[in-house]
TORRO-491176 format. One line per 8 residues: number of its first residue (from 1); their letters; for each residue x, y, z of N, C-alpha, C. Coordinates in steps of 0.001 Angstrom, whole numbers. Layout:
BEGIN
NUM) a) X,Y,Z,X,Y,Z,X,Y,Z | ...
***
This chain:
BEGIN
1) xxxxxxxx) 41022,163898,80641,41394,165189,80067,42765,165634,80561 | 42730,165333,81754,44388,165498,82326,45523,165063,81732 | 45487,163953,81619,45840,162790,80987,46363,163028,79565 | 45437,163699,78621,45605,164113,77518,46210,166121,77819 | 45703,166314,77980,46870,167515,78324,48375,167435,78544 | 48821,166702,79733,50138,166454,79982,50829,165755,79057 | 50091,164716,77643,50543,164176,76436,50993,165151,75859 | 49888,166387,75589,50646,166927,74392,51236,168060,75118
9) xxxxxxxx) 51305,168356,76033,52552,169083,76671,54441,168632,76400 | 54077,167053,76992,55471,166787,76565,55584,166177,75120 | 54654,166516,74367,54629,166394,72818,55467,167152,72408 | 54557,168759,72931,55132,169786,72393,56554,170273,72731 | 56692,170059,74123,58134,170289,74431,59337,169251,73801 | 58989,168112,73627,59804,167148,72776,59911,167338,71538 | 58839,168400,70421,58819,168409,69676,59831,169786,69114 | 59276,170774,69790,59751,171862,69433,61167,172383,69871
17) xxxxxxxx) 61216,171505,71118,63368,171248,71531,63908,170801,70527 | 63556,169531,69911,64318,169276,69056,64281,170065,67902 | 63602,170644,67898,63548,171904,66347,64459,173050,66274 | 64833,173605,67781,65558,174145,68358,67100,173691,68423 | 66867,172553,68335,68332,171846,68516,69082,172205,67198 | 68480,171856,65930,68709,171885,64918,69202,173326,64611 | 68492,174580,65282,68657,175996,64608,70219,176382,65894 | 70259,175836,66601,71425,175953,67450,72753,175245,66661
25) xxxxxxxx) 72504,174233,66389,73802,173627,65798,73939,174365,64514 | 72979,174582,63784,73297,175760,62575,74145,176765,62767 | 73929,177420,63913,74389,178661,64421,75703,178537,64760 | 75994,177239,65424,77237,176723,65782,77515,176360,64318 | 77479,176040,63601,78511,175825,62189,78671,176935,61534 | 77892,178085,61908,77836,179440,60899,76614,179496,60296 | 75941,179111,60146,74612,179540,59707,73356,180445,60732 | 73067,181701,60401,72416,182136,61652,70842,182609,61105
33) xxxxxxxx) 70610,181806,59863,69346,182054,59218,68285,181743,60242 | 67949,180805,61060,66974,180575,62361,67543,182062,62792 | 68778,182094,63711,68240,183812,64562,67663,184621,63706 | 68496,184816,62352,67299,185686,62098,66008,185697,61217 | 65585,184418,61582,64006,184280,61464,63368,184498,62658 | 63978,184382,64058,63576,184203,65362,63208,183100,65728 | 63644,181809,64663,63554,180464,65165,64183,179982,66342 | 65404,181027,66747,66618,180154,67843,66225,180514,68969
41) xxxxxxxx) 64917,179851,69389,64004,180073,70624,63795,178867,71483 | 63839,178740,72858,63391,177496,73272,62147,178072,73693 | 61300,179146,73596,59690,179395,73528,59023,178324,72723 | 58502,177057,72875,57691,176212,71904,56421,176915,70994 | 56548,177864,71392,55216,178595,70497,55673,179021,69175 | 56878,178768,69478,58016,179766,67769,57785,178169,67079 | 57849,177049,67026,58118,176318,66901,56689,175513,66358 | 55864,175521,67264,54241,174931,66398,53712,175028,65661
49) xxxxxxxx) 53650,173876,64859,53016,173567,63494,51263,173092,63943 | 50405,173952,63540,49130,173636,63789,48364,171852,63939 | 49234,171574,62712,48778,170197,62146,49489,169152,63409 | 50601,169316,62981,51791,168322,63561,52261,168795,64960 | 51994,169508,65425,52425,169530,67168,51028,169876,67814 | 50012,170093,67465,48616,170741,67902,47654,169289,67722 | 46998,169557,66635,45837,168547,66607,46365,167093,66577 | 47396,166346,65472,47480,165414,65392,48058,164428,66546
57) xxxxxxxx) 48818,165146,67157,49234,164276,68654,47913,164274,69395 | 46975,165233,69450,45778,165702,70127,44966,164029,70033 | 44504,164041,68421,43989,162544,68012,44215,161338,69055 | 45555,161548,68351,46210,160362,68451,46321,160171,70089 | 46787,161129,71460,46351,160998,72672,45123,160684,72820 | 43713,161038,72387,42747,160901,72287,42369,159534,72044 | 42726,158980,70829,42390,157625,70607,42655,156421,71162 | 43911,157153,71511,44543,156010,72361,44529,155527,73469
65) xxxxxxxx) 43859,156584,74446,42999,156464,75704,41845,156222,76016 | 41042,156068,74944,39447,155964,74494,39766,154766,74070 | 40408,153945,72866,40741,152756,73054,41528,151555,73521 | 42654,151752,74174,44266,151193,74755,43714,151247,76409 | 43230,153216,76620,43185,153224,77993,44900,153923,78410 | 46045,154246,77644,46688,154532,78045,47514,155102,76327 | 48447,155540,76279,49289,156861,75213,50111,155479,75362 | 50120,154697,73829,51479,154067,73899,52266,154480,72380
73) xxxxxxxx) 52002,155151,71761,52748,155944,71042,52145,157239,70094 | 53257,157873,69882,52708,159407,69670,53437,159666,68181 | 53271,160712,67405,53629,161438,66122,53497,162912,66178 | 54092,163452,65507,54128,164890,64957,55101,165816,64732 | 55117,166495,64340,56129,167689,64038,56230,168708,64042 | 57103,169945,64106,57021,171258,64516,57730,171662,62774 | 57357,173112,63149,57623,173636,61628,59250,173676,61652 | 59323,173244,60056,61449,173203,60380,61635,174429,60599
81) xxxxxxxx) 62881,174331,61141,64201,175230,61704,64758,175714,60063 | 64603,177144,59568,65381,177166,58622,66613,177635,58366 | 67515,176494,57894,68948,176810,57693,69199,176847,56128 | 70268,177526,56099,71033,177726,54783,72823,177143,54622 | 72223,175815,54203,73234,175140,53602,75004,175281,53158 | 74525,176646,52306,75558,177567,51530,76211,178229,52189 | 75622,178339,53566,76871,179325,54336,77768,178464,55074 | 77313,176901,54954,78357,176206,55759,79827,176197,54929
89) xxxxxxxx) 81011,175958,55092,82240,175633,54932,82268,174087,54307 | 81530,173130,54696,81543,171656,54316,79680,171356,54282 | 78930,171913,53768,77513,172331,53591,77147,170434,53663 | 77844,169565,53582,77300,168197,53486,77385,167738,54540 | 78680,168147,55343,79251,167341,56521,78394,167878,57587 | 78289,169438,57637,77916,169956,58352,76455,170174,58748 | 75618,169762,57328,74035,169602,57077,74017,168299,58327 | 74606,166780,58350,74890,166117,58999,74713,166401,60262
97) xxxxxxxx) 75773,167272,60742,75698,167567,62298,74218,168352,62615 | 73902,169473,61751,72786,169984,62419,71736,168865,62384 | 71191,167977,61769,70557,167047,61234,70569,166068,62496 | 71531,165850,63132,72026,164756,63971,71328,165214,65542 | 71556,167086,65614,71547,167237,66829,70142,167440,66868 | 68885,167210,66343,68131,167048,67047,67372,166149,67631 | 67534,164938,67398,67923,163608,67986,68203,163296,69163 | 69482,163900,69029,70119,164254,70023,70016,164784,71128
105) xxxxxxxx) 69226,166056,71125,68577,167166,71910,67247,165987,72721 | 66488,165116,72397,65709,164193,72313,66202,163767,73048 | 67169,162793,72891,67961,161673,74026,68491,162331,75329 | 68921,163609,75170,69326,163649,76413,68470,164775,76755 | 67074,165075,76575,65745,165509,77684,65156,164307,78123 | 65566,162733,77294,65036,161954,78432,65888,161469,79382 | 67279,161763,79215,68350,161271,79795,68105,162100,81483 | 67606,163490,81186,67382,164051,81827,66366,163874,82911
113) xxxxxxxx) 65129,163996,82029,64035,163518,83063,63866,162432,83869 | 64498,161292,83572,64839,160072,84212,65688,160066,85176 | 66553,161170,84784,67863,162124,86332,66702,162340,87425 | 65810,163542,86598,64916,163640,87969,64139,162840,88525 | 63463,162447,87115,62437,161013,88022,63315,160406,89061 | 64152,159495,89015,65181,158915,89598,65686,159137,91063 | 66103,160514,91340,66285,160957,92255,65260,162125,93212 | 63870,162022,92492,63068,162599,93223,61593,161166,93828
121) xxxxxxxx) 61837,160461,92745,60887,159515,93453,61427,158195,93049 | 62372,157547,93950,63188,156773,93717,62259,155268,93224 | 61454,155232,94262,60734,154163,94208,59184,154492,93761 | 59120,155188,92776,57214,155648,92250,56890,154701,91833 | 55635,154787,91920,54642,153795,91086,53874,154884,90191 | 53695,154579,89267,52481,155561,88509,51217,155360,88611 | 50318,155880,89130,49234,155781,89494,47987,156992,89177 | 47362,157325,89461,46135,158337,89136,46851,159919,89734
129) xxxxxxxx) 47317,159498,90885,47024,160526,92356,48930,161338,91456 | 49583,160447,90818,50576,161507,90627,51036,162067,88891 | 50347,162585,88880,50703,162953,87488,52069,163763,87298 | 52394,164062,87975,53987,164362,87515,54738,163115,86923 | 54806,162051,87562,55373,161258,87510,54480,160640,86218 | 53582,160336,85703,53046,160355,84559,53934,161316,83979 | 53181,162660,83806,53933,163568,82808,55331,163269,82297 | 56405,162588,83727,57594,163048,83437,58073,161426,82415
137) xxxxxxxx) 57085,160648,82779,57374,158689,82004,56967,158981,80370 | 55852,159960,79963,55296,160119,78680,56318,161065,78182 | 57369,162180,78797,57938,162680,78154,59177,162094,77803 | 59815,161322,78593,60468,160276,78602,60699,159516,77378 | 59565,158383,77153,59112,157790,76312,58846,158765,74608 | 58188,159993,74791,58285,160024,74061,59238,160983,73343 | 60158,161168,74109,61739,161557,73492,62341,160602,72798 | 62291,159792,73519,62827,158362,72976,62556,157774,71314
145) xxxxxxxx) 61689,157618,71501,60742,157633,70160,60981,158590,69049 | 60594,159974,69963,60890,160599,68362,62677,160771,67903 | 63154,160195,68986,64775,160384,68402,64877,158778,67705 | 64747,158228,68044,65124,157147,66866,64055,157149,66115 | 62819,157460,66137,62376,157599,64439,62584,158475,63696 | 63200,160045,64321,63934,160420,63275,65436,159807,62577 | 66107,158942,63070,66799,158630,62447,67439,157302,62161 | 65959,157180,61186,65243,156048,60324,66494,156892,58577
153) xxxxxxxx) 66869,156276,58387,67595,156469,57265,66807,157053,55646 | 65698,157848,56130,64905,157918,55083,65077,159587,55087 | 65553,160720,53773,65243,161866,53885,63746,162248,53643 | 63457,163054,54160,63678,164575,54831,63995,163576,56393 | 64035,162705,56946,63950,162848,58241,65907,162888,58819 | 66112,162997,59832,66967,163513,60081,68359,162209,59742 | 67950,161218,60208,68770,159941,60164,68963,159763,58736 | 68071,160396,57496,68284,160341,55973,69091,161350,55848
161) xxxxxxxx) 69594,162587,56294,70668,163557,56014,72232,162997,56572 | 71900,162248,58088,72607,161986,58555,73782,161344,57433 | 73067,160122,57151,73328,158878,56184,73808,160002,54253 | 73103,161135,54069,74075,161606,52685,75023,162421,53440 | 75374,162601,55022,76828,163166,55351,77717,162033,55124 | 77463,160581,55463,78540,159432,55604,78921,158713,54391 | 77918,159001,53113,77970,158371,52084,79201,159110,51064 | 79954,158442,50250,81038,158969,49240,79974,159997,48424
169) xxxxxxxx) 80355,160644,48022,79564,161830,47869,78894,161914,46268 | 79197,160394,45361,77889,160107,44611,76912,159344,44849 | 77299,158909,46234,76050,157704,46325,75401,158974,47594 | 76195,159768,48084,75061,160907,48668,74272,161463,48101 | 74264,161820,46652,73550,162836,45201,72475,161745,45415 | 72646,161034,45247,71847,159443,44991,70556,159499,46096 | 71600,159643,47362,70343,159293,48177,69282,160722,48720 | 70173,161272,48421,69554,162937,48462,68459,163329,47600
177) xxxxxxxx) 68221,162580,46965,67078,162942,45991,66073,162015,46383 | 65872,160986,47398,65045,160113,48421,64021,161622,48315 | 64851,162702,48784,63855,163837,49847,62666,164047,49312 | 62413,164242,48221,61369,164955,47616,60291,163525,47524 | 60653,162754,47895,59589,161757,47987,59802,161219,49309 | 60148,161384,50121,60469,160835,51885,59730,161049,52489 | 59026,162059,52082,57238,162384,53057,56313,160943,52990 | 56831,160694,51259,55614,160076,51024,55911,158482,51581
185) xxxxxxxx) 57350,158021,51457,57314,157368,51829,57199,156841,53255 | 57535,157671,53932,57691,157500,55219,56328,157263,55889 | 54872,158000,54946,53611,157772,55384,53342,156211,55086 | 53836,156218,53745,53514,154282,53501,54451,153540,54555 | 55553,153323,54900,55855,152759,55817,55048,152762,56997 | 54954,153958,57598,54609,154134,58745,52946,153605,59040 | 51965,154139,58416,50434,153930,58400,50464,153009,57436 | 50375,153497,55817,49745,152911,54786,49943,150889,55249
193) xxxxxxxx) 51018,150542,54674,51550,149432,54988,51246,148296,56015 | 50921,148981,57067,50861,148355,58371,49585,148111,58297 | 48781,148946,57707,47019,148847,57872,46874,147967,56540 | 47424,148260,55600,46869,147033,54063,47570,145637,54195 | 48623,145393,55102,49126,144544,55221,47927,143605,56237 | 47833,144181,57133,46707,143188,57985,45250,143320,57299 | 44751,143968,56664,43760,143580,55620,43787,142470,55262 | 45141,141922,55032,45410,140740,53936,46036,139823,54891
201) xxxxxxxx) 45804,139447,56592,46146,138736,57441,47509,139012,57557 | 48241,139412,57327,50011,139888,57081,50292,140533,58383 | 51461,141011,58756,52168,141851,59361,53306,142191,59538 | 53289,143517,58528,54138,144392,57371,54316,145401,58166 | 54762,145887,59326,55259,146713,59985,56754,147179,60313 | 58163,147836,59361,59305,147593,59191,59656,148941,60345 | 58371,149989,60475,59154,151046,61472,58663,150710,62732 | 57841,150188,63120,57065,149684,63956,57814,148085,64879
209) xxxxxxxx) 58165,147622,63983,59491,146680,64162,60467,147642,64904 | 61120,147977,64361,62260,149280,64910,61990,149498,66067 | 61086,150070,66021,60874,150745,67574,60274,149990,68418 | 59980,149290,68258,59444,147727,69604,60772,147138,70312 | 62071,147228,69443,62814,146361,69394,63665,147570,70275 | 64242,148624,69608,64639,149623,69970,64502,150512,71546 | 63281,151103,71179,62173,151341,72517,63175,150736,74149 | 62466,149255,74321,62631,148637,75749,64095,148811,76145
217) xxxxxxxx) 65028,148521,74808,66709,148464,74942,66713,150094,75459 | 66633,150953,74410,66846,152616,75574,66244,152972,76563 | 65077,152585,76875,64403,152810,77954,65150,152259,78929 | 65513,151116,79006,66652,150582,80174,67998,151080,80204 | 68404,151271,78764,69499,151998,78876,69446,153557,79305 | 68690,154378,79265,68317,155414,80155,68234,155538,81701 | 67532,154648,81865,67148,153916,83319,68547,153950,83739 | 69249,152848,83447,70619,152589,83996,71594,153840,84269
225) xxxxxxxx) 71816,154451,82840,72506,155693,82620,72375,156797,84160 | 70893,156959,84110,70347,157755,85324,70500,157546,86934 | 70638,155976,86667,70469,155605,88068,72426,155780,88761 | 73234,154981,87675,74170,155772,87622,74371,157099,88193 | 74215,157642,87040,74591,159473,87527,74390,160059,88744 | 72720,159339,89166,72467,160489,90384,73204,159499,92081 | 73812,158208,91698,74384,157108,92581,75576,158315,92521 | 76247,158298,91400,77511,158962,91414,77604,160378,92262
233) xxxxxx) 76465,160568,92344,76677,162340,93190,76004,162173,94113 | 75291,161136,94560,75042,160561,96057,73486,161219,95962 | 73152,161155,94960,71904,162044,95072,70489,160311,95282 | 70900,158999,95084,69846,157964,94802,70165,156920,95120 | 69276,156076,95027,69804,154312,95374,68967,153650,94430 | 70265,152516,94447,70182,151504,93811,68768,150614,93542
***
């Protein structure tokens, strides 16, 4: 039960920072529709989506410790950040940046926590007796995660806005209209696919690929980054 608590703790805080990230960089381009919704909160409670930051990580911690024995990957989402497009100056370029920074916001809370892990328990082991050090590896991990699967080149997710800021701006019209079906696809990639594919002895996993491959490379590259930083201010060892 512990175990699953401290999951969706740094669920929720991974989830709803980055939601935050998004209504901040709005604000920074001129858009201040989040303040005044009262979205531009780092309170995670402004931010929870019943479905997607509450129960479904809930499951999914659940299942995965009942069968694995341990959280090796997580899902969900917080309710969007709402911005208004029209008040930007370059509404494409700039959709882009807000789009980008919550990703972003992602990478460097694990960039972070790995600062502290790092220089508070140089040499941990994870074990039963310390759940901080749990807490602080699952939030870690799953920053990681949700920043590069958001930006999987598919809209609504963030790496699909990213991609109609960089595109000549008819093949952006083009891919911008992905959105209204990007939910759906992103469920067939993600579940549908992976489960009908091994029905049929196969293994059809293209986001799941991604992030296997992805995953170990930032996780070390974090690692390193950290061990770095806190060497540099004399705060750790090698």
């Amino acid at each position: 039960m512990i175990d699953i608590i401290l999951a969706l703790i740094a669920a929720v805080l991974a989830i709803t920072l980055h939601e935050a990230a998004h209504g901040y960089a709005a604000l920074a381009m001129g858009d201040d529709t989040a303040k005044r919704a009262g979205r531009l909160s780092l309170n995670p409670l402004r931010h929870v989506d019943r479905m997607g930051t509450v129960i479904l990580p809930l499951v999914l911690a659940v299942t995965q410790l009942l069968t694995l024995g341990r959280i090796a990957f997580m899902f969900g989402w917080a309710k969007p950040v709402p911005v208004s497009a029209w008040r930007f100056h370059n509404p494409r370029r700039a959709m882009m940046v807000v789009a980008a920074a919550g990703p972003a916001m992602n990478f460097l809370l694990a960039f972070l926590a790995t600062i502290a892990l790092v220089a508070l328990y140089p040499d941990a082991q994870v074990d039963d007796e310390q759940r901080l050090i749990s807490f602080a590896m699952a939030f870690i991990q799953f920053n990681i995660v949700l920043g590069v699967f958001n930006l999987l080149p598919i809209p609504p997710l963030d790496g699909g806005r990213v991609v109609v800021g960089l595109l000549p701006e008819a093949l952006a019209v083009q891919w911008a209209k992905i959105e209204r079906y990007g939910i759906v696809v992103v469920i067939l990639l993600v579940f549908i696919l992976p489960e009908a594919s091994r029905d049929f002895g196969w293994k059809i996993d293209p986001v799941g690929m991604v992030l296997n491959q992805a995953l170990p490379w930032l996780m070390q590259l974090d690692l390193e980054a950290a061990l770095w930083t806190v060497n540099l201010f004399g705060g750790g060892n090698e």
